[in-house]
VEXDREN-2710 file (C-alpha; in Angstrom, 1 decimal):
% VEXDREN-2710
k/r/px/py/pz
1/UNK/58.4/-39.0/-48.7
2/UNK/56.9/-41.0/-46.0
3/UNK/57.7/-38.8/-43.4
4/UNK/56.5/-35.6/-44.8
5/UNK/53.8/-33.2/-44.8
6/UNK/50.8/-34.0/-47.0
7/UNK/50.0/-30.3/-49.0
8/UNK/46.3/-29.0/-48.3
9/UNK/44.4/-28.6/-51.2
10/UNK/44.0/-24.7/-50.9
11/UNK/47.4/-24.2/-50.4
12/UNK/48.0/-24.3/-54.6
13/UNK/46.4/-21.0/-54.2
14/UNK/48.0/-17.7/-54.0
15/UNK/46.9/-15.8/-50.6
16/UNK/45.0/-13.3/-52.2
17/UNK/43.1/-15.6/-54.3
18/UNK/41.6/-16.9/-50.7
19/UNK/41.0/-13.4/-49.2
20/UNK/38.8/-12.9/-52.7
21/UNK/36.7/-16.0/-52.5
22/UNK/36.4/-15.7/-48.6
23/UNK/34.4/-12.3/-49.6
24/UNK/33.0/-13.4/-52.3
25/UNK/31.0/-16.0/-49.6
26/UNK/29.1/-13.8/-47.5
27/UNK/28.3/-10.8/-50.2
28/UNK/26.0/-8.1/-48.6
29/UNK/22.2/-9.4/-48.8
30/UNK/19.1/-7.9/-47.5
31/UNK/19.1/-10.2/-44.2
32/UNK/22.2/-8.8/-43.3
33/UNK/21.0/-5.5/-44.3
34/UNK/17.9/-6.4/-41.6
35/UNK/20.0/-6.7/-38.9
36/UNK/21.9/-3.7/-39.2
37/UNK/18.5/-2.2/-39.1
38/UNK/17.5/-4.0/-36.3
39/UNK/20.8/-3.3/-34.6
40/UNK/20.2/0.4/-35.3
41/UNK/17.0/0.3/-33.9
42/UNK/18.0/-1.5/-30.6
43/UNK/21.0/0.6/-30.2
44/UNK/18.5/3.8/-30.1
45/UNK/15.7/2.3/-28.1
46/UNK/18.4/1.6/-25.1
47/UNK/20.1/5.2/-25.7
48/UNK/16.5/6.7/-25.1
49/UNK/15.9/4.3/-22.1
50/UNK/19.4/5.5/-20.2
51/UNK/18.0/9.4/-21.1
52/UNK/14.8/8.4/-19.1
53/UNK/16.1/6.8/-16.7
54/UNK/18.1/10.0/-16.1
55/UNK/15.5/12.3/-16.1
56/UNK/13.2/10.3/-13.8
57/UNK/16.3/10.3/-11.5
58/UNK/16.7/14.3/-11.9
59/UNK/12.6/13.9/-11.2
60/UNK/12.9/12.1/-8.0
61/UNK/15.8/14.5/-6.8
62/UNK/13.7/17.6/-7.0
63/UNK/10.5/15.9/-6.2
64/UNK/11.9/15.2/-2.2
65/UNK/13.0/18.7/-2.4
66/UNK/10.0/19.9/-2.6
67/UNK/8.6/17.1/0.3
68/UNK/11.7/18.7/2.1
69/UNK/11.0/22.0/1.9
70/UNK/6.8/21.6/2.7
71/UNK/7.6/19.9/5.7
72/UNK/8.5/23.4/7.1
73/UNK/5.6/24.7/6.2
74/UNK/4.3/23.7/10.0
75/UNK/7.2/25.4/12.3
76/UNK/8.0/28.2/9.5
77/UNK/6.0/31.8/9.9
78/UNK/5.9/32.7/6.4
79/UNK/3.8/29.5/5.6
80/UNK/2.1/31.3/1.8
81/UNK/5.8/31.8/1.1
82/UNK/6.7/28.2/1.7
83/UNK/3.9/27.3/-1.0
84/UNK/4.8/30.0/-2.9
85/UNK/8.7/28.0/-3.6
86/UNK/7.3/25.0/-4.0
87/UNK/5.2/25.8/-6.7
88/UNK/8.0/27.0/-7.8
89/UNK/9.9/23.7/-7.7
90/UNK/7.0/21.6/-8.9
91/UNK/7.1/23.8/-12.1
92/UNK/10.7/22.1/-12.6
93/UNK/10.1/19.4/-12.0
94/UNK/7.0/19.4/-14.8
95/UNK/9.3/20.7/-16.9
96/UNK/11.9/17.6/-16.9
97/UNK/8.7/16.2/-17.1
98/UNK/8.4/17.7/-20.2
99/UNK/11.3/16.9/-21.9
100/UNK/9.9/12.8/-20.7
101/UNK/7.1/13.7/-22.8
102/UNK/9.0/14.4/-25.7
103/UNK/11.1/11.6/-25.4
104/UNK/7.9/9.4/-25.9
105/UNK/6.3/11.2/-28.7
106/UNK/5.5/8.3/-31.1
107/UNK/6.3/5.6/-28.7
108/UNK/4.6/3.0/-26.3
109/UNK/5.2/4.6/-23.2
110/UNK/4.7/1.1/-21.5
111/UNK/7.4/0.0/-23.2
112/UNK/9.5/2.6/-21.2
113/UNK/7.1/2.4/-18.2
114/UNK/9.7/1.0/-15.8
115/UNK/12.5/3.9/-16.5
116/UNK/10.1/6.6/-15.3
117/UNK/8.1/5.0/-13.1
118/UNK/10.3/6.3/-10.0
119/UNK/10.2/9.4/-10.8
120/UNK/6.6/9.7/-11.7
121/UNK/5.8/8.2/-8.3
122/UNK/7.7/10.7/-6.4
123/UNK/6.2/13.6/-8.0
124/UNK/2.5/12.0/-7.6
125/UNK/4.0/11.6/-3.6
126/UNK/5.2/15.7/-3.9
127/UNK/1.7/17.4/-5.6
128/UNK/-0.5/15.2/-3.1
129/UNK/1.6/16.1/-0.7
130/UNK/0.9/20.2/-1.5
131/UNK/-2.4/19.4/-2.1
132/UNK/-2.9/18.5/0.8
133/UNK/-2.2/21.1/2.8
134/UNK/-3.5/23.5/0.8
135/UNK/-6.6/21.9/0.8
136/UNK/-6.9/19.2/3.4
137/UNK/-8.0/16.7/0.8
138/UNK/-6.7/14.1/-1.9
139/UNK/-6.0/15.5/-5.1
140/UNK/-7.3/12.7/-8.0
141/UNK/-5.0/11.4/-10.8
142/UNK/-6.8/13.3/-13.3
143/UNK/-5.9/16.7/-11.6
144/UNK/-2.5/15.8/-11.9
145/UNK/-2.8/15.1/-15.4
146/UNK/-3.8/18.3/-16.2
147/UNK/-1.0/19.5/-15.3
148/UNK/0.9/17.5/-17.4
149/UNK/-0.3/18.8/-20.9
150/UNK/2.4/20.6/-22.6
151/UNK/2.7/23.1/-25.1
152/UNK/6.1/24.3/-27.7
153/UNK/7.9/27.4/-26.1
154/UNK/9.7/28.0/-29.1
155/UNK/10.2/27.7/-32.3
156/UNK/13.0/25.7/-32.9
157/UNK/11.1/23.2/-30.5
158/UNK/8.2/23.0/-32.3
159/UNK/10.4/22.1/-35.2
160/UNK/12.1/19.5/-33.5
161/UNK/9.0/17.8/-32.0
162/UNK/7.0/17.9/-35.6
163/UNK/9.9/16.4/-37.4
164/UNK/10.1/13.8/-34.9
165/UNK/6.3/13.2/-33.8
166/UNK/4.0/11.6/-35.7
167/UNK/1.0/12.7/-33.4
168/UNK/-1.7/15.2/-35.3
169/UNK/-1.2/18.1/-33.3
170/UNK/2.6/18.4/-32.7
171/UNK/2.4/21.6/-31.1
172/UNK/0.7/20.0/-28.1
173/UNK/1.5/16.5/-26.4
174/UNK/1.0/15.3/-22.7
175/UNK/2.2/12.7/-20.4
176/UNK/-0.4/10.5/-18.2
177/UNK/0.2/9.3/-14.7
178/UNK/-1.0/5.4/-14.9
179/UNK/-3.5/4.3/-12.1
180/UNK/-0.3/2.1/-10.7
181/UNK/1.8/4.7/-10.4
182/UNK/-0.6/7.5/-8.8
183/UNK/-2.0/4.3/-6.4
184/UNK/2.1/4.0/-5.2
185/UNK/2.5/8.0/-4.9
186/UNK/-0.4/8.2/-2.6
187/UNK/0.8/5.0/-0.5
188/UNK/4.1/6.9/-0.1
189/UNK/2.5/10.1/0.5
190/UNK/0.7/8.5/4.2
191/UNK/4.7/8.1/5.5
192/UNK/4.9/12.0/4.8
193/UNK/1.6/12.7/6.3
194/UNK/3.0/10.9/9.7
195/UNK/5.5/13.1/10.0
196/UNK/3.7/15.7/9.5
197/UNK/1.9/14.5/12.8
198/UNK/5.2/14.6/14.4
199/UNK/5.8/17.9/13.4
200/UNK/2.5/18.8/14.1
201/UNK/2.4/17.8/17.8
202/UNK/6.0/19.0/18.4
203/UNK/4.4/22.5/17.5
204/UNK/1.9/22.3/19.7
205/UNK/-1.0/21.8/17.4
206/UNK/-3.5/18.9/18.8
207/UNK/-6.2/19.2/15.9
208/UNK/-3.8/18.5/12.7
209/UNK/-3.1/14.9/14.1
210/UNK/-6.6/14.1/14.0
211/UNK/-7.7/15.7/11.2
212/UNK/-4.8/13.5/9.5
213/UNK/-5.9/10.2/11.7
214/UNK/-9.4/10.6/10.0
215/UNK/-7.6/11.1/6.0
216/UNK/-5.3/7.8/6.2
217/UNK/-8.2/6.1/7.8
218/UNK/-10.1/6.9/4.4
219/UNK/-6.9/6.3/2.7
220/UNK/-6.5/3.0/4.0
221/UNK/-10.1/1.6/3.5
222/UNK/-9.9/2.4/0.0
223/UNK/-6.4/0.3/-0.4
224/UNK/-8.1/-2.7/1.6
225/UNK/-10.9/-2.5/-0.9
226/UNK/-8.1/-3.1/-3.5
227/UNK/-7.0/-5.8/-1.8
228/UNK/-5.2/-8.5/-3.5
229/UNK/-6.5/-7.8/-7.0
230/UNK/-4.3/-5.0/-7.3
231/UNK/-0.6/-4.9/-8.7
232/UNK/1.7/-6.3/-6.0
233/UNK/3.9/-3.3/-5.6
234/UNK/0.7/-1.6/-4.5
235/UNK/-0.6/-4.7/-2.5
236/UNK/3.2/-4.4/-1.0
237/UNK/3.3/-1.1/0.4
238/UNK/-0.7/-1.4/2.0
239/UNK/1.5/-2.7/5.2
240/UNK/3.7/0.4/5.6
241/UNK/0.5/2.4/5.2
242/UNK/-1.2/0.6/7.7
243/UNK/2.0/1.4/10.0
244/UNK/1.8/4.9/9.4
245/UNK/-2.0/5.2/10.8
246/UNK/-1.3/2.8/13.6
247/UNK/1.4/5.8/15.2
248/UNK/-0.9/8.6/13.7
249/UNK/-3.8/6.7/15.7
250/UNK/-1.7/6.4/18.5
251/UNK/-0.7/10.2/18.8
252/UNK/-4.7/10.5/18.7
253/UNK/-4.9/8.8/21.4
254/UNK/-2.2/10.4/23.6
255/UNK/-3.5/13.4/22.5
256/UNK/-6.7/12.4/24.2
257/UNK/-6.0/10.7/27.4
258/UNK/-2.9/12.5/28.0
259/UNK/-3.2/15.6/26.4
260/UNK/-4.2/18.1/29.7
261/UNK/-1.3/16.7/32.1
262/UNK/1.3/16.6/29.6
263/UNK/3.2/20.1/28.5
264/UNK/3.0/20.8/25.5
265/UNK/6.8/21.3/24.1
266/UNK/7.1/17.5/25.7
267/UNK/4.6/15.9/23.8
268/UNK/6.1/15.3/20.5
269/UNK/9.0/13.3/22.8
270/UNK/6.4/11.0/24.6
271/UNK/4.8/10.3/21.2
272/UNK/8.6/10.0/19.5
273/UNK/8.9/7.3/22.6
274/UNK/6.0/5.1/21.9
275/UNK/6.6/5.2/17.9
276/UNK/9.9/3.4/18.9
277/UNK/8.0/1.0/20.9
278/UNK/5.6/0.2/18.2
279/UNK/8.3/-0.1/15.3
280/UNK/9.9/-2.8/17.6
281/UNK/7.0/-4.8/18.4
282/UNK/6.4/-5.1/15.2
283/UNK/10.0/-5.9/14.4
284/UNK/10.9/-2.5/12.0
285/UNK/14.2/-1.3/11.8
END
């Protein structure tokens, strides 16, 4: 009539007739089959990124532990025993190092660069940090990445690693720290070297602050010959390094002028004192 409803043309059909040719549209083809690759792939490459992200956290945890701990290694007595754990620690912390490495067999590391970056840093920061005291001098990226080269414990390792790896020799694989991130662990590594000043001069000892005065001053002067041509994270933290040498300079100085009419046990509270004064002239929190 002239009121009713006007019948679609499908509607003739039975239901599943519709469901059939509906399928029957979109049949599997190989671009579809391409995707679910690609989807595959992508769902992988993210689940490996969360496990590094992970185990650069884990890295960084144990990493300031071991900064922690060798920042007693001024006040404590049993100063060889103090090294002595934090070798200790450092070998854990290569070894979640390790399993890094063998989450980037066969990949561009680059590619993952900013997931373990972090971490890396921190334990560049932590081995200078040793280093240093040990030896009273810098320890060079390639030193600390030959420490990284691994070797398969076990067996069932090695058969993991070689069904996975595509590298020649998968009984052996390594992990290199890049320029930026050894650059950024060193910047960090003046803050700890500051306190170790503090430390230092609350102990009593009046030659460690300027042995460590004359170090950053070396340390800086190399970052100012970077300048502005370097990365901008390392450009970035060249003005907290340059803080750090300012109050080492300044507990030089007090040191010097100072030093014989001051006691000793009250030193390390007149150079706490005028640290405070220079973080708020120059407006740090």
């Amino acid at each position: 009539g002239s009121g009713g409803f006007r019948k679609r043309k499908h509607d003739n059909f039975p239901h599943g007739q519709r469901r059939e040719e509906k399928e029957n549209v979109n049949p599997p083809s190989a671009l579809m089959a391409s995707f679910k690759s690609f989807q595959l792939e992508l769902d992988t490459r993210h689940d490996k990124y969360e496990r590094l992200v992970k185990l650069s956290r884990d890295i960084t945890i144990e990493s300031k532990r071991t900064i922690f701990l060798l920042h007693r290694f001024t006040s404590a007595p049993n100063g060889e025993e103090i090294l002595s754990e934090s070798e200790v620690k450092l070998d854990g912390v290569r070894r979640k190092i390790k399993q890094v490495a063998q989450e980037l067999i066969g990949e561009d590391m680059y590619q993952f660069h900013r997931a373990i970056s972090p971490g890396l840093q921190e334990y560049v920061e932590a081995v200078s940090f040793q280093y240093f005291i040990k030896t009273r001098s810098l320890i060079s990226v390639e030193e600390i990445n030959k420490q990284l080269i691994f070797t398969a414990e076990d067996r069932e390792e090695t058969t993991n690693m070689t069904s996975n790896s595509h590298d020649k020799q998968p009984h052996r694989w390594s992990l290199k720290v890049t320029p930026v991130d050894y650059l950024l662990g060193v910047a960090d590594l003046t803050g700890e070297l500051m306190r170790l000043c503090i430390s230092s001069v609350g102990n009593g000892d009046i030659d460690t602050p300027f042995e460590l005065s004359q170090f950053l001053r070396q340390i800086y002067d190399g970052f100012t010959f970077i300048g502005n041509t370097g990365p901008y994270e390392v450009s970035k933290k060249l003005y907290t390094l340059k803080q750090s040498l300012a109050k080492v300079e300044n507990a030089c100085y007090t040191l010097k002028v100072r030093g014989s009419e001051i006691p000793k046990h009250m030193l390390a509270d007149v150079f706490s004192t005028k640290t405070e004064l220079i973080d708020q002239e120059e407006g740090l929190p």
